[in-house]
C-alpha positions, 0 to 999 in steps of 0.5 A: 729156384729161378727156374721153378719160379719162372718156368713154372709158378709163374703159369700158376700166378701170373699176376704175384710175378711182380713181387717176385725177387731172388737176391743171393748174399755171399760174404766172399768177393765172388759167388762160387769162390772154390772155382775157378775165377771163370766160372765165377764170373760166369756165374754172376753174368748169368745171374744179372741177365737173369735178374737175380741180385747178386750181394757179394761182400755181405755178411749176414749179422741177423734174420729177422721174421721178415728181414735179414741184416746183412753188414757191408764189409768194404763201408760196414753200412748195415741194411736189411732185406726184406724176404718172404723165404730164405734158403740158407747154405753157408755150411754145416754144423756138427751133429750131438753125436759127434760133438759128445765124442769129441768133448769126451776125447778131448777135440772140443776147441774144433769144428769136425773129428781130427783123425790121421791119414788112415781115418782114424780118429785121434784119441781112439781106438778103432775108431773111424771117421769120414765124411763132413764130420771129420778132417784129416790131420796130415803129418808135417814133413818137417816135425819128421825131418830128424827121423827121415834124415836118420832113415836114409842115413843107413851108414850114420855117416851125418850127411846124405848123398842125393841118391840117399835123399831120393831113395828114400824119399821115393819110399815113403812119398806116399806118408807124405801127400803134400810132397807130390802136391808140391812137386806138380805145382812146381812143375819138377820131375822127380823129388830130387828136383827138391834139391836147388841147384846149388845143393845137389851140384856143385862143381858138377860133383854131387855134394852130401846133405848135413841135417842143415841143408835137408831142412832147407831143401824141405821148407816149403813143402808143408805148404802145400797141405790143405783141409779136403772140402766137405763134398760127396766126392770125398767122402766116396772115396774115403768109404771106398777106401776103409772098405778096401781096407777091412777087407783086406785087413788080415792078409795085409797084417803079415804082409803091410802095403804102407809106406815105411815107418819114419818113427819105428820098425817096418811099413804101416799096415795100409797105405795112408788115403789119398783124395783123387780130385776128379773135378766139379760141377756147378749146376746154375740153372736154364739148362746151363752149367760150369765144370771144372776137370782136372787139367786146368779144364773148364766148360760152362753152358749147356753141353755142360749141363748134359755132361752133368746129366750124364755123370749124376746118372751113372753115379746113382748105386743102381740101375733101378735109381738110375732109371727112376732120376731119368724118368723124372727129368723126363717128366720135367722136360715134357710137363715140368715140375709138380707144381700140386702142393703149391 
């Protein structure tokens, strides 16, 4: 927006400039609050340099024809803003298709599909979901830890030695995403670091687990688990992932890829999806934009913004769109927008 104004209309109507005012309204502390606290704050900086109002700690309570109450949430001072056009972005809405099936299947006290970690919508049969209108619904290790606990106790001797704890841990992880995210915040090697100190040794003998103490050792665990965010990057990969899926539906049918059953006979027929953060870009304007990679990397500037370029090329379905996305660009840096209609 503060580009097209200022590289662009501004050519066309110089003397309308100064009426010209961009004001962002966030009900958050900080803008770009999903990133890191550096971008944030960069973000903001380049904002103020670039004259843009930043109204952080704003919520919006009405819009008017020509004003939009925002109420202060540290003074609770309600102010409106006068505007000539206004862009909303605080999320989505759920379309009547979706929330005619969730009335029917019983899922209308929620914002989206609930399915399980295959996709599958709960409430249906060989029904999918994928994308902003569904979230998964991981299983918590804890509503399980009776039928894991019998799991790997193969001689129903009522406790578990470490080996046993991490063999069959080992087998059924992958059930459980939230183990790994656990194990890599906490920075453990392996899920036997699972165990403290004083539970896995004792004396420098290995001591056995009582049902107890397996409850304890996993307590935190569930923690861990959170809602995937509603972007394009997710929902790629769950397509990709159903894709596999039913393309491989038979020969996995006599021959299952999943992890173990916890409470039944056998393995799953798929492995459960599991998102692969790859990062994500913020695009701000003047050629200069904010990433943030795994590996706790951040970049920010105008290499960033390339880089940016660079990825949303090689992310279109074909070559064809590809050049076309960077035919238009070029047309912006040599004559800029297409301004005819305005």
């Amino acid at each position: 927006m503060h580009d097209l104004v200022y590289e662009d209309l501004h050519k066309l109507y110089p003397d309308l400039m100064e009426y010209v005012k961009i004001s962002v309204i966030q009900s958050g502390d900080h803008i770009l609050n999903t990133f890191d606290e550096r971008i944030s704050q960069f973000a903001e900086l380049k904002f103020q340099r670039d004259g843009i109002e930043v109204k952080t700690g704003s919520r919006v309570l009405e819009i008017k024809d020509n004003a939009i109450v925002t109420k202060d949430k540290a003074t609770g001072q309600i102010t409106e803003v006068p505007y000539g056009m206004v862009v909303w972005s605080t999320g989505i809405g759920t379309r009547p298709l979706v929330s005619d099936l969730m009335k029917k299947i019983g899922q209308t006290d929620r914002r989206a599909l609930a399915t399980d970690e295959w996709l599958r919508v709960k409430g249906c049969e060989n029904v999918y979901a994928l994308g902003d209108c569904a979230t998964i619904e991981q299983r918590k290790l804890l509503e399980d830890v009776s039928y894991i606990f019998a799991l790997a106790d193969a001689d129903n001797s009522g406790t578990l030695s470490v080996k046993e704890f991490k063999d069959t841990f080992e087998s059924i992880r992958n059930r459980y995403p939230q183990i790994d995210l656990y194990l890599k915040r906490q920075h453990m090697q392996d899920v036997a670091s699972l165990l403290d100190d004083s539970i896995s040794q004792k004396g420098g003998r290995p001591v056995l687990l009582d049902i107890e103490k397996f409850k304890s050792a996993l307590s935190k665990v569930d923690a861990q688990m959170k809602t995937l965010p509603a972007t394009a990057q997710v929902a790629a990969q769950q397509g990709e992932y159903l894709a596999w899926c039913f393309n491989h539906k038979t020969e996995c049918k006599s021959h299952p890829e999943g992890p173990l059953r916890v409470r039944g006979e056998g393995r799953h027929q798929f492995p459960p999806f599991v998102y692969k953060h790859f990062g994500q870009f913020a695009p701000l304007g003047g050629e200069r934009a904010a990433a943030e990679l795994p590996g706790d990397w951040v970049s920010m500037g105008r290499s960033t913004q390339w880089l940016w370029y660079s990825v949303y090329a090689s992310k279109q379905v074909s070559w064809r769109t590809r050049a076309l996305v960077v035919f238009d660009w070029t047309k912006r840096f040599l004559f800029g927008r297409d301004t005819s209609r305005m």
